[in-house]
TORSETOR-41979 format. One record per residue (C-alpha): x, y, z; residue in one letter; residue number from 1. Coordinates in nm, 2 decimals. Each point is the difference from the previous one (the first is absolute). Example, Ala and Ser with C-alpha at 12.3 -4.5 7.8 and 13.67 -1.06 7.14 Angstrom:
2
<px:1.23	py:-0.45	pz:0.78	res:A	n:1>
<px:0.14	py:0.34	pz:-0.07	res:S	n:2>
END
This chain:
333
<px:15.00	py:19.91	pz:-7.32	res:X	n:1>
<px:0.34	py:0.15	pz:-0.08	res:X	n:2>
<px:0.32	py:-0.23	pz:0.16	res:X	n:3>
<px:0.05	py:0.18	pz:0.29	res:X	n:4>
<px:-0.37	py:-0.01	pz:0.09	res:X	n:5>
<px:0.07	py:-0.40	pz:-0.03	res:X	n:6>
<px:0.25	py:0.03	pz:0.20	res:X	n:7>
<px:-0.13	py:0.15	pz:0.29	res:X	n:8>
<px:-0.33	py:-0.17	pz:-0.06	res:X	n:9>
<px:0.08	py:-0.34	pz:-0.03	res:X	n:10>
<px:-0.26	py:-0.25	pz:-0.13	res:X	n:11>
<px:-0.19	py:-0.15	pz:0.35	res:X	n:12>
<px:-0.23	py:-0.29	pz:0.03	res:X	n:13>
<px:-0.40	py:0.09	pz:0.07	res:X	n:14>
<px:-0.11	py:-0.03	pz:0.35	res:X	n:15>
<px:-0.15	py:-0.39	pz:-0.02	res:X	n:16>
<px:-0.25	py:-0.18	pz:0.23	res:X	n:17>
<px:0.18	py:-0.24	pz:0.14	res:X	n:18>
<px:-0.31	py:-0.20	pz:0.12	res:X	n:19>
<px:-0.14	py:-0.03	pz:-0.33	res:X	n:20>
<px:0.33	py:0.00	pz:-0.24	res:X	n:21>
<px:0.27	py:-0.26	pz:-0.01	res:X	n:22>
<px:0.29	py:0.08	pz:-0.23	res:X	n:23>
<px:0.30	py:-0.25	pz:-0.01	res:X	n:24>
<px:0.32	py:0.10	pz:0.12	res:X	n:25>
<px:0.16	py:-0.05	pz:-0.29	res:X	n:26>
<px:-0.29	py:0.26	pz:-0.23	res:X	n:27>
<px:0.07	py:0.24	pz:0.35	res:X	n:28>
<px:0.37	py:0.02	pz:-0.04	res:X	n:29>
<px:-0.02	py:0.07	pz:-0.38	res:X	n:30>
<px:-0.27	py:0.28	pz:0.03	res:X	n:31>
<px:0.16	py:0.16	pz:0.30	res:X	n:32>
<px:0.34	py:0.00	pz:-0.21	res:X	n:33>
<px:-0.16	py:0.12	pz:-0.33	res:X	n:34>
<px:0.09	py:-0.34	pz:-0.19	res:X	n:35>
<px:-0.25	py:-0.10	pz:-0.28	res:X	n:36>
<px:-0.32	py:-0.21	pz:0.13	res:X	n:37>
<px:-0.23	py:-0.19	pz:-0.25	res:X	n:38>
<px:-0.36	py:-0.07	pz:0.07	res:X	n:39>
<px:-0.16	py:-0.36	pz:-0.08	res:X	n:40>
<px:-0.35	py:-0.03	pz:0.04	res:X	n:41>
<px:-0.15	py:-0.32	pz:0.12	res:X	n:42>
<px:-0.31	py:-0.08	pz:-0.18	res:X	n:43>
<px:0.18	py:-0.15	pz:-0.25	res:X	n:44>
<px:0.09	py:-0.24	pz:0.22	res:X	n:45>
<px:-0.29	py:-0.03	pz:0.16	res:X	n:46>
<px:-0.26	py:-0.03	pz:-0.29	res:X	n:47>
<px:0.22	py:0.03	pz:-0.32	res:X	n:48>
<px:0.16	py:-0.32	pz:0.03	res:X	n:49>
<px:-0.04	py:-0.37	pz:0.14	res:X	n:50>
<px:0.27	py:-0.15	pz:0.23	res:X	n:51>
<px:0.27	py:-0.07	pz:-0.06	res:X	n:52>
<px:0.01	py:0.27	pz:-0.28	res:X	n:53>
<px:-0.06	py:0.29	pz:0.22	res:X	n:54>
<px:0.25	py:-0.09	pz:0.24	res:X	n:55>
<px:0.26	py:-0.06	pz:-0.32	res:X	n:56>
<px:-0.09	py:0.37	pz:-0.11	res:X	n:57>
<px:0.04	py:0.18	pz:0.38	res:X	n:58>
<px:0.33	py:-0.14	pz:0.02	res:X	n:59>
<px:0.15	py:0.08	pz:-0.37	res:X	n:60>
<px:-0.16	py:0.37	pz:0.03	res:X	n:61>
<px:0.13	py:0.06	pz:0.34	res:X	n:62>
<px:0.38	py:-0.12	pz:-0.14	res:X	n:63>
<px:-0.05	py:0.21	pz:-0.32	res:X	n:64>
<px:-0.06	py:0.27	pz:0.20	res:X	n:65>
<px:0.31	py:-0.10	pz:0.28	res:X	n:66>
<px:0.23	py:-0.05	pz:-0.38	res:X	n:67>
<px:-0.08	py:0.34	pz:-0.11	res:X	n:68>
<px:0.11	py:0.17	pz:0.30	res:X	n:69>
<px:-0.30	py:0.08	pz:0.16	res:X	n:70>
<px:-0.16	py:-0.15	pz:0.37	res:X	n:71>
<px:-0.37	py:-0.18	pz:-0.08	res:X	n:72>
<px:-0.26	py:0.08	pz:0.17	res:X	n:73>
<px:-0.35	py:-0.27	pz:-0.07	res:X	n:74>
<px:-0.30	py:0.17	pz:0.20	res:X	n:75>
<px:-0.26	py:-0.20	pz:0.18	res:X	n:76>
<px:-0.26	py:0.04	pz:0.28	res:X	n:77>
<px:0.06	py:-0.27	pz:0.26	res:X	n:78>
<px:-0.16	py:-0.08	pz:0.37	res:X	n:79>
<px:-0.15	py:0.40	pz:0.05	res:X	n:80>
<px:0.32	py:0.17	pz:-0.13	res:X	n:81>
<px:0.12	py:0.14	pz:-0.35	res:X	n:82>
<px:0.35	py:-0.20	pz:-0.08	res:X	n:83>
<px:0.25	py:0.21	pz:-0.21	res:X	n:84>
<px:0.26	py:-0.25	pz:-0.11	res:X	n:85>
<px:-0.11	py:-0.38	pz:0.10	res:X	n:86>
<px:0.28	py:-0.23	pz:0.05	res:X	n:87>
<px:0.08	py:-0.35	pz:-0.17	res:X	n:88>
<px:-0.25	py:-0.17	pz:0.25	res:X	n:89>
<px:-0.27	py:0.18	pz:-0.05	res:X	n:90>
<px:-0.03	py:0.07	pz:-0.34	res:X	n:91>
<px:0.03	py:-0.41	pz:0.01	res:X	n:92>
<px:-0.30	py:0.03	pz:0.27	res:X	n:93>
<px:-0.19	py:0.25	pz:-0.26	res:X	n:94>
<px:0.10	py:-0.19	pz:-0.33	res:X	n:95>
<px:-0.15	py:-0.34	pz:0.17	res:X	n:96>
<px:-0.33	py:0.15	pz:0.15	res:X	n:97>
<px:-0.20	py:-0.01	pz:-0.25	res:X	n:98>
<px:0.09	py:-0.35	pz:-0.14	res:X	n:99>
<px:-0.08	py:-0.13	pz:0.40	res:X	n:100>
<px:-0.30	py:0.15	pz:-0.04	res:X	n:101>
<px:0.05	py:0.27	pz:0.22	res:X	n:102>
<px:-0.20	py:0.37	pz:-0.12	res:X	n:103>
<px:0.20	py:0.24	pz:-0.14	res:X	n:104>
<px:-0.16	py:0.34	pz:0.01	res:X	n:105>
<px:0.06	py:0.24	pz:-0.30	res:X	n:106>
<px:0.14	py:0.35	pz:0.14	res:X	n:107>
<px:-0.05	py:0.32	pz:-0.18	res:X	n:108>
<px:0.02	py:0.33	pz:0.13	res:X	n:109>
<px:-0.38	py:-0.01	pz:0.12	res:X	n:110>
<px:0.08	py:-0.30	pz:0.17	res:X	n:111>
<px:0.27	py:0.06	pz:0.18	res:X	n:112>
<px:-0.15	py:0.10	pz:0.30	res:X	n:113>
<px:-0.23	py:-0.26	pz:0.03	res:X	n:114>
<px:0.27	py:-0.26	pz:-0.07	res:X	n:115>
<px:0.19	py:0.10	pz:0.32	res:X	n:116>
<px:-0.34	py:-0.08	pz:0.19	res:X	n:117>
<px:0.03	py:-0.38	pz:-0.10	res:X	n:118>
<px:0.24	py:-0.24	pz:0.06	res:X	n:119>
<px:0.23	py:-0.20	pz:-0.24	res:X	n:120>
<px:0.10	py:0.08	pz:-0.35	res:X	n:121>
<px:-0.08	py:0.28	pz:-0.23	res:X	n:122>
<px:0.17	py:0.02	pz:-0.32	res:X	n:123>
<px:0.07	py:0.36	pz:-0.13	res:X	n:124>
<px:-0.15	py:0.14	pz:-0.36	res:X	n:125>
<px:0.18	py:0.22	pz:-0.24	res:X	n:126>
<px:-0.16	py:0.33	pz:0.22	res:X	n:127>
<px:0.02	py:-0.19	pz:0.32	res:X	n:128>
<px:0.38	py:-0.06	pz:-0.04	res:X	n:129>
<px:0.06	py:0.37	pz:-0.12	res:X	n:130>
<px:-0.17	py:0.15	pz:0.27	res:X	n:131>
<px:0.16	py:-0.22	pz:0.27	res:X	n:132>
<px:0.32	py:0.09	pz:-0.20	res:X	n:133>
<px:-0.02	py:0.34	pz:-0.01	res:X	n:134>
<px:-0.13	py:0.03	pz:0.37	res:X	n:135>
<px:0.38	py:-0.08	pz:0.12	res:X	n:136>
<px:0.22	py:0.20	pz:-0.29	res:X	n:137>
<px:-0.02	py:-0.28	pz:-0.29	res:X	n:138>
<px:-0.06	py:0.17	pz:-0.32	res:X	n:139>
<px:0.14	py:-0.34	pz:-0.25	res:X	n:140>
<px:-0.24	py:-0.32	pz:-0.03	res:X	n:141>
<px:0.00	py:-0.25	pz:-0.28	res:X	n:142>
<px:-0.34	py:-0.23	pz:-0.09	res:X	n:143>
<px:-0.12	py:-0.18	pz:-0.31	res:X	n:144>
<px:-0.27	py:0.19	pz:-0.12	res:X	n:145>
<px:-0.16	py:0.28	pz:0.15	res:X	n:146>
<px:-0.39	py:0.03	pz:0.02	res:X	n:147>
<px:-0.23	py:0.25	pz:-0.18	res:X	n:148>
<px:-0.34	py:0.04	pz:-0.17	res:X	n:149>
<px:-0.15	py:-0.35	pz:-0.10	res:X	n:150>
<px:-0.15	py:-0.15	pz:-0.30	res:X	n:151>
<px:-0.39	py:0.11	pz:0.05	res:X	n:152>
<px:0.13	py:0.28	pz:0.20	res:X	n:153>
<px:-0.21	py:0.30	pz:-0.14	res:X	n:154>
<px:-0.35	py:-0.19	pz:0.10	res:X	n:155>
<px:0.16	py:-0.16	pz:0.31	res:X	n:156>
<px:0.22	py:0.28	pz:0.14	res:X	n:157>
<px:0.23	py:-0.28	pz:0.09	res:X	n:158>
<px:0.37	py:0.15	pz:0.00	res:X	n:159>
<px:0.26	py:-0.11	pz:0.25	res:X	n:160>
<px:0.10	py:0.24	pz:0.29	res:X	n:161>
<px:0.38	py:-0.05	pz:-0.09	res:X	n:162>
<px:-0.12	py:0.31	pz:-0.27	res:X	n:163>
<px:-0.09	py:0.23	pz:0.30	res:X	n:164>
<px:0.31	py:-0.12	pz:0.19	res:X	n:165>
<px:0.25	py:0.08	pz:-0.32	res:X	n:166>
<px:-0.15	py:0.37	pz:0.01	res:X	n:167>
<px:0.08	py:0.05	pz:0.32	res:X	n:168>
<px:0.30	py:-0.16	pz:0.15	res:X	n:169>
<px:0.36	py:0.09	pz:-0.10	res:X	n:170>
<px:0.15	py:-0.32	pz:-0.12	res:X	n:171>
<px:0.15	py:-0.14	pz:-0.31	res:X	n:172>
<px:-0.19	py:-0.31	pz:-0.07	res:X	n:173>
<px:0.14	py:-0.27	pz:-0.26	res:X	n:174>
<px:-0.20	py:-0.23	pz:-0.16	res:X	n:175>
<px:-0.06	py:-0.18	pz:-0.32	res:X	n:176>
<px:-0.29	py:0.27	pz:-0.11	res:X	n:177>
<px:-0.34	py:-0.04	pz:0.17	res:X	n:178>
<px:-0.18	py:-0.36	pz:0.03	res:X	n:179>
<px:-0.10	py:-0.19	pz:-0.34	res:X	n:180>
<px:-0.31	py:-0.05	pz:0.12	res:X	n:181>
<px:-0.09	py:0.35	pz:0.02	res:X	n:182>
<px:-0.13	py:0.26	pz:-0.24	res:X	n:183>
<px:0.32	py:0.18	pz:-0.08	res:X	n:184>
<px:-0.08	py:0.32	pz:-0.20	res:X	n:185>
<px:-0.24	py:0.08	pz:0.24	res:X	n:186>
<px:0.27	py:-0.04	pz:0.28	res:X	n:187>
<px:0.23	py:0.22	pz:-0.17	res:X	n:188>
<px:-0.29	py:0.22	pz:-0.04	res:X	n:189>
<px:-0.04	py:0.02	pz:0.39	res:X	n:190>
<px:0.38	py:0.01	pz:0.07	res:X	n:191>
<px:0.02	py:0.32	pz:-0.25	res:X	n:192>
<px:-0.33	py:0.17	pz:0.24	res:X	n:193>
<px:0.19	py:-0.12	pz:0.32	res:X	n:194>
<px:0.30	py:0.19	pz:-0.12	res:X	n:195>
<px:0.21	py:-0.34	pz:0.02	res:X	n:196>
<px:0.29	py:0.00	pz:-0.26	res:X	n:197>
<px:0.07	py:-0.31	pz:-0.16	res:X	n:198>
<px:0.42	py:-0.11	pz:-0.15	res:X	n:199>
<px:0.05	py:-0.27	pz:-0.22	res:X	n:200>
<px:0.29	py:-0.18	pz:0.09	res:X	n:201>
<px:0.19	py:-0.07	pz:-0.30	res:X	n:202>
<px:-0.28	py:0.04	pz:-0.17	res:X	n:203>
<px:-0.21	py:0.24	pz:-0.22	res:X	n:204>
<px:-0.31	py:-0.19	pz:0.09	res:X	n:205>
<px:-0.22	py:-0.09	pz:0.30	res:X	n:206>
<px:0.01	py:-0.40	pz:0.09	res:X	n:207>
<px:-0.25	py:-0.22	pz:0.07	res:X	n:208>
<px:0.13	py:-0.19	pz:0.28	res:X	n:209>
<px:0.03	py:-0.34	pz:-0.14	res:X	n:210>
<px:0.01	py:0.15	pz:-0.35	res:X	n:211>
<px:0.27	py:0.27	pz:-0.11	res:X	n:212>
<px:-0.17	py:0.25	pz:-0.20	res:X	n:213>
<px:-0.36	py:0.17	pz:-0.04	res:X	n:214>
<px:-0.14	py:0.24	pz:-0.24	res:X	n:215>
<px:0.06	py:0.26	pz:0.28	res:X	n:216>
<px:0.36	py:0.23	pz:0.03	res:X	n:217>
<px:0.15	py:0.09	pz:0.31	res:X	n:218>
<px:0.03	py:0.37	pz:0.09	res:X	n:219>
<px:0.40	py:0.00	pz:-0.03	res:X	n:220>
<px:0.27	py:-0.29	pz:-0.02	res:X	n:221>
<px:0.30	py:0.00	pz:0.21	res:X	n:222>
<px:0.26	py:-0.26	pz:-0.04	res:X	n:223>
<px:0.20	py:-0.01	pz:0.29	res:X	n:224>
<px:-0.06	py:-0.01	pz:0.38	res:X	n:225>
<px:0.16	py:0.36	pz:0.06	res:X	n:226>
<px:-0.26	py:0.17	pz:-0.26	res:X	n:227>
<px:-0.27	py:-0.18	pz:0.21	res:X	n:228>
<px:0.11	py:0.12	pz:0.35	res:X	n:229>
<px:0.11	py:0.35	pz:-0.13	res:X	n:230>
<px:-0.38	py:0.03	pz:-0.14	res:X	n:231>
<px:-0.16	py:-0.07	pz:0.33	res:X	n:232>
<px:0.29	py:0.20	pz:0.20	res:X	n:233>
<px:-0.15	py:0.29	pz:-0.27	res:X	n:234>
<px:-0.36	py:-0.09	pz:0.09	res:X	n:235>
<px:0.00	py:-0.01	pz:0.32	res:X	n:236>
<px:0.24	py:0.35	pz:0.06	res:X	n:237>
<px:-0.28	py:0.13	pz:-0.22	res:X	n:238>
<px:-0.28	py:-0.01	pz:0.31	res:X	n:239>
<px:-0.18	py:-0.28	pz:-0.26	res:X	n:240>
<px:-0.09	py:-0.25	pz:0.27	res:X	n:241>
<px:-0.10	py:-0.36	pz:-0.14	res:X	n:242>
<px:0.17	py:-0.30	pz:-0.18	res:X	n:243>
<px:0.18	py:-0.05	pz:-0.32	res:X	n:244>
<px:-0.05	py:-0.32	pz:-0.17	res:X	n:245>
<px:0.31	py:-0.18	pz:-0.13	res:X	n:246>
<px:-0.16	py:-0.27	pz:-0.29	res:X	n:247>
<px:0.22	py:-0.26	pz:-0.09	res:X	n:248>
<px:-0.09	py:-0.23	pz:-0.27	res:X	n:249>
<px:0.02	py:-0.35	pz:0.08	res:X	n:250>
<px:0.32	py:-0.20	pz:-0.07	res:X	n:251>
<px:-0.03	py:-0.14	pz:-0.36	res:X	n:252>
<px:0.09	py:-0.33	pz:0.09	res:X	n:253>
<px:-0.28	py:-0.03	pz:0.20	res:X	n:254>
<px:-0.27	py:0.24	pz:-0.13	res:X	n:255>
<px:-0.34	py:-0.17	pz:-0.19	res:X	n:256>
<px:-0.13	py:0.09	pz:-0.28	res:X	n:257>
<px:-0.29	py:0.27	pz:-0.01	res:X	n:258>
<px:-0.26	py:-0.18	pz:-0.17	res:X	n:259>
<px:0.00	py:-0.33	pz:0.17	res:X	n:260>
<px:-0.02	py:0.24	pz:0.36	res:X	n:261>
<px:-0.29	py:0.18	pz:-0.12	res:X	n:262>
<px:-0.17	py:-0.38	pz:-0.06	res:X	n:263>
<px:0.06	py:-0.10	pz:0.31	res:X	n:264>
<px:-0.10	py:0.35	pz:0.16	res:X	n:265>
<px:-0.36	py:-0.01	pz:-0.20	res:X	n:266>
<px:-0.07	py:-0.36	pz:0.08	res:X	n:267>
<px:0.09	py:0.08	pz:0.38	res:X	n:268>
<px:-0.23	py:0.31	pz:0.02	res:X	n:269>
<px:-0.28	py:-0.19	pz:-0.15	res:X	n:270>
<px:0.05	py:-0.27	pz:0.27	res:X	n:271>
<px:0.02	py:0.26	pz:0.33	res:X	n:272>
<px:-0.31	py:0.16	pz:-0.17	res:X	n:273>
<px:-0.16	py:-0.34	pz:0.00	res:X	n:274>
<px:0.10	py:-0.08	pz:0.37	res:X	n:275>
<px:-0.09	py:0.35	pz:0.13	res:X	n:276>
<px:0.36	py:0.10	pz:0.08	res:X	n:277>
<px:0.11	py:0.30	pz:0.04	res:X	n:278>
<px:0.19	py:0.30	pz:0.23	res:X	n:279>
<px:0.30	py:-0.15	pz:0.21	res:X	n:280>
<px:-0.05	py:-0.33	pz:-0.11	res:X	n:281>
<px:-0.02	py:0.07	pz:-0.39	res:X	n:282>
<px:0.41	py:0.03	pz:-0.02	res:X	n:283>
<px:0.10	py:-0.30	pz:0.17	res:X	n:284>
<px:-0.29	py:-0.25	pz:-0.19	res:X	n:285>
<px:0.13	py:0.17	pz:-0.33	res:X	n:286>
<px:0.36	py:-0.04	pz:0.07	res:X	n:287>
<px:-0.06	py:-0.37	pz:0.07	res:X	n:288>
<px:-0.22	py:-0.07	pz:-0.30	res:X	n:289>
<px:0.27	py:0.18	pz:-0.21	res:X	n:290>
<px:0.25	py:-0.25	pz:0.15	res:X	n:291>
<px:-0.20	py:-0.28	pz:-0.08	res:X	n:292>
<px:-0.08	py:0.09	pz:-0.31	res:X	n:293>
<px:0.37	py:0.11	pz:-0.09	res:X	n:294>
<px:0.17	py:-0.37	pz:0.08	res:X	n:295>
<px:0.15	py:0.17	pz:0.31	res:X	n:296>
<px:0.20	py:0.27	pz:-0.24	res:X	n:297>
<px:-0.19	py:0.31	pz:0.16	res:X	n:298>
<px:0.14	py:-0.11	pz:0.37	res:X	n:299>
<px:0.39	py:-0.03	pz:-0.24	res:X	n:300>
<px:-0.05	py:0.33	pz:-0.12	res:X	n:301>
<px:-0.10	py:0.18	pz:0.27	res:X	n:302>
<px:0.24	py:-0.14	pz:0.26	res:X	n:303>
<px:0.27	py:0.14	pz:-0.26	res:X	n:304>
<px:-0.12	py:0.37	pz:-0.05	res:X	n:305>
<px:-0.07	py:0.00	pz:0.38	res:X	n:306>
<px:0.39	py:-0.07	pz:0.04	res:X	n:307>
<px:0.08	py:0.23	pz:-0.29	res:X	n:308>
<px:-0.15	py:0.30	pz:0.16	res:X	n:309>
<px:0.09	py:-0.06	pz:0.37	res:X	n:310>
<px:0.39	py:0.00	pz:-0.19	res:X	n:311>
<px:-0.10	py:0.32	pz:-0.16	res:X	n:312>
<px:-0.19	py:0.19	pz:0.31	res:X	n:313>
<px:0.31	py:-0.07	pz:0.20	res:X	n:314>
<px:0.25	py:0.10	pz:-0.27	res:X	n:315>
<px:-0.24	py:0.37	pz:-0.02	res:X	n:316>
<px:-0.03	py:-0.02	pz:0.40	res:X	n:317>
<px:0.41	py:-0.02	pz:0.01	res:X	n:318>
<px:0.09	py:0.27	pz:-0.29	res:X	n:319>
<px:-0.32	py:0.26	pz:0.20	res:X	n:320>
<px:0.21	py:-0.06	pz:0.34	res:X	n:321>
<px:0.34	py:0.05	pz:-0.17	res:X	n:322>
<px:-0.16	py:0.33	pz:-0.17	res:X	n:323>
<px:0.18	py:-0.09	pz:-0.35	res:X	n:324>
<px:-0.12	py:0.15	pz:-0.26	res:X	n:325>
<px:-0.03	py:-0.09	pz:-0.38	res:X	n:326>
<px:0.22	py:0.09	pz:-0.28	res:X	n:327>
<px:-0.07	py:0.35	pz:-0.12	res:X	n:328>
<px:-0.24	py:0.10	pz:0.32	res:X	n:329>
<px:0.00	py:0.32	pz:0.11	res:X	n:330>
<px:0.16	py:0.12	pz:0.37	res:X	n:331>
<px:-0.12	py:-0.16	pz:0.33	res:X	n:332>
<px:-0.31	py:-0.01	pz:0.13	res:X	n:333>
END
């Protein structure tokens, strides 16, 4: 679209439900004015972490987002309605449900839907949140990890939807690379199929979530938030509908080593094997065995690459709404 076109076609909000969406003044305002808007899922509140921890981590990604210039926007199903942007009450309400003993459902996209149906909390997945996201004219979410093809994968044909979503919703999605606990080449191997392309973040290599490096290179590094917006602004002006993936390695202070992770990993995959667990609930019982195992260092690592990349989705989310462009780009898209 040339300027004039933007000019006499300025941005406008979708047409929303109003009966089944809720989006907080404050995420309104910003999306109607064109100021940048970061996604937060919520099932990392809901089932990545024990209270208080995930109540610690909603509030420090929600001000690294507000420091970096950006408005937050955490994403949740509550009472038969889909909540874009939950105040400090309820994400309280949310962070404390589970701990009360109060069910938290786990919402992807299939389960949207059918989350509205019931009432009380759902907490929003990696594809749930980008979906919601995109649904009112967010394209900019930060998570830890995304999901993707598990260990066991090619007998069990167990892969997380968040690999469907990334192909086809236009956002840019930071994250620490995809979930330790996953089968990573093969992930890459999907996200290549799925047309998905993946930026290291100051980085030449693809994390591992609580680890900074694998065997496994990214498709191209960028090392400042302008090169990252400009690359999706490029994408998307291209007719190439779907996600980019922004992997950020872990912050070193924090990260673990690889082959103490992988000891954990084997010795919790054996156990859920042993206990016949598996689909939804395989993440959460492998997360907390990894926390156990760790001394508590997995829940320190992962609250600060959470933080980490809500600073950096807000920092590309500002520099995409601002249209800069990097040093030595071309003319404007």
């Amino acid at each position: 679209m040339t300027d004039r076109e933007q000019q006499e076609n300025p941005p406008t909000m979708p047409e929303i439900s109003d009966h089944l969406i809720s989006i907080a003044p404050e995420v309104r305002a910003a999306l109607a004015t064109g100021r940048a808007v970061v996604a937060l899922e919520s099932t990392i509140l809901a089932h990545g972490f024990p209270w208080p921890h995930n109540l610690d981590v909603a509030q420090r990604c929600e001000a690294a987002v507000r420091t970096n210039g950006a408005v937050p926007a955490t994403i949740a199903v509550y009472n038969h309605r889909l909540r874009i942007g939950l105040d400090t009450e309820e994400i309280a309400a949310l962070c404390r449900a589970a701990h009360d003993g109060i069910s938290v459902a786990k919402v992807s996209r299939r389960d949207l839907p059918l989350a509205l149906l019931q009432p009380g909390w759902g907490a929003t997945t990696v594809a749930g949140t980008m979906c919601s996201a995109a649904r009112v004219g967010i394209r900019f979410m930060a998570t830890g990890g995304i999901g993707g093809v598990h260990r066991g994968g090619e007998q069990s044909l167990d892969e997380s939807a968040d690999l469907a979503e990334l192909a086809r919703t236009d956002m840019v999605v930071v994250c620490a690379g995809a979930k330790t606990i996953l089968d990573i080449g093969r992930t890459l191997e999907r996200l290549e199929t799925l047309g998905v392309p993946i930026l290291g973040y100051q980085t030449d290599t693809f994390p591992g979530f609580y680890v900074r490096q694998t065997p496994y290179r990214v498709n191209l590094r960028v090392d400042d938030p302008a090169t990252a917006a400009y690359a999706a602004r490029i994408k998307w002006e291209l007719g190439l509908h779907g996600a980019l993936v922004l992997a950020c390695p872990p912050p070193a202070a924090t990260a673990l080593p690889p082959d103490e992770v992988e000891q954990w990993l084997t010795d919790a995959l054996a156990t859920a094997t042993a206990q016949d667990i598996s689909g939804q609930a395989l993440t959460p019982f492998l997360l907390a065995y990894l926390h156990q195992a760790s001394g508590g260092r997995t829940i320190a690592g992962n609250l600060a690459l959470v933080e980490q990349n809500a600073a950096i989705a807000a920092q590309v989310a500002v520099a995409y709404a601002e249209e800069r462009r990097p040093p030595g780009a071309g003319g404007r898209i």
